[in-house]
N, C-alpha and C positions, 0 to 999 in steps of 0.2 A: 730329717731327723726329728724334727718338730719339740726343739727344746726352747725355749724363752729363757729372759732371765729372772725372771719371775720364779721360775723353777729350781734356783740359785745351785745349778748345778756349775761345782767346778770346769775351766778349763783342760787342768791333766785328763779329768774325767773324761770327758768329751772328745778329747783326743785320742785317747787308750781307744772307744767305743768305737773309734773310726779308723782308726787302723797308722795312725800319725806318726812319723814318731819325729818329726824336725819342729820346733816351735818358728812363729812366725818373724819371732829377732833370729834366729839362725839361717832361715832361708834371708832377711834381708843381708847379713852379716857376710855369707857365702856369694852374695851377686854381686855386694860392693867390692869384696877381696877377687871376685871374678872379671868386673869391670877394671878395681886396676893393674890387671894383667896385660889386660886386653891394649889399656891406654899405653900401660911402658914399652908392652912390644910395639905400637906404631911406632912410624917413621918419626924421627926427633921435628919435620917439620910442619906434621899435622895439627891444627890446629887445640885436639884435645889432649896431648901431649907438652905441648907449650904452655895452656892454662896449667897443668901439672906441675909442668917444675918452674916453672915462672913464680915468682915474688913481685905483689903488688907494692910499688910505695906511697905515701903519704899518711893524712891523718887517717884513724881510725876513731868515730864517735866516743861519745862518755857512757859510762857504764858498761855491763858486763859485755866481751867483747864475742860476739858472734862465735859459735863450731864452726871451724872452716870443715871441710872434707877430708881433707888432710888427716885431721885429729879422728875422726871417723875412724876411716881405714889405719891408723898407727891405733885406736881401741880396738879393733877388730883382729888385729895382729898377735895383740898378747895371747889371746887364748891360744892361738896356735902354735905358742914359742918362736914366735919369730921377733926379737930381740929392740928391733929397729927400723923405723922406715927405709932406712941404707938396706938392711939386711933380706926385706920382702922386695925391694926394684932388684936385685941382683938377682934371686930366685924366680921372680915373675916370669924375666927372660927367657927360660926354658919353660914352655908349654907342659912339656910333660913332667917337670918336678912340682912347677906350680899347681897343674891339677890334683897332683898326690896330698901335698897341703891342703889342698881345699877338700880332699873326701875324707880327710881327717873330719871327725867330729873333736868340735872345739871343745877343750876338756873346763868343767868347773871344779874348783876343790875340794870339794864335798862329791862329787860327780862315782856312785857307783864304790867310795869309800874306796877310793884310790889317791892320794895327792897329787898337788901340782907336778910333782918329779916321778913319781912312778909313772903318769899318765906321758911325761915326756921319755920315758923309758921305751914305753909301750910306742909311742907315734916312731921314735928314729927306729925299732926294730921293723915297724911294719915298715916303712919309708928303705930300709934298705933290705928286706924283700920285694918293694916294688922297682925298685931298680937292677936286683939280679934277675926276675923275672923278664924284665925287656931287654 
């Protein structure tokens, strides 16, 4: 494409011009919520299943305390209305509910001047056409 930044041409722009349309936090947003699909359905005594739901104890250092992964995937959740870390390990379980969440695009509130609850209107109607469909 041969744009520099020099050329102080926006990102959306560049995106638009190339045909994009997922931003680069969304495709990561979508592998981590796909990743932990993937880990809840192994077997409980896989090893990357146990770091999962395992709790580390002891001291934690001074100052601000590390993002575990955890908190990751519980921000990753909200946009798609999934309520609770409880509420994405229960749905994870089925392969094919959880992929129907993930080809949701994750809605923002301002997102296309739709709010947060219309946008949840629109994801359960589509969500149960994609289940009378199969």
């Amino acid at each position: 494409m041969g744009v520099t930044r020099l050329d102080k041409i926006r990102n959306i722009i560049i995106r638009e011009s190339l045909g994009l349309k997922e931003t680069i936090i969304d495709r990561v947003t979508t592998k981590r919520l796909k990743y932990f699909g993937h880990v809840n359905r192994m077997q409980p005594s896989r090893y990357p299943n146990i770091l999962l739901t395992s709790n580390i104890h002891g001291d934690r250092p001074c100052g601000r305390p590390a993002k575990k992964w955890t908190d990751c995937v519980k921000a990753d959740c909200a946009p798609r209305n999934l309520r609770s870390l409880a509420e994405a390990t229960s749905l994870s379980r089925d392969r094919r509910i959880w992929q129907a969440i993930l080809k949701q695009k994750p809605y923002t509130h301002s997102q296309n001047g739709v709010d947060g609850l219309g946008q949840e209107r629109l994801f359960w109607a589509g969500f149960k056409v994609y289940l009378a469909t199969v």
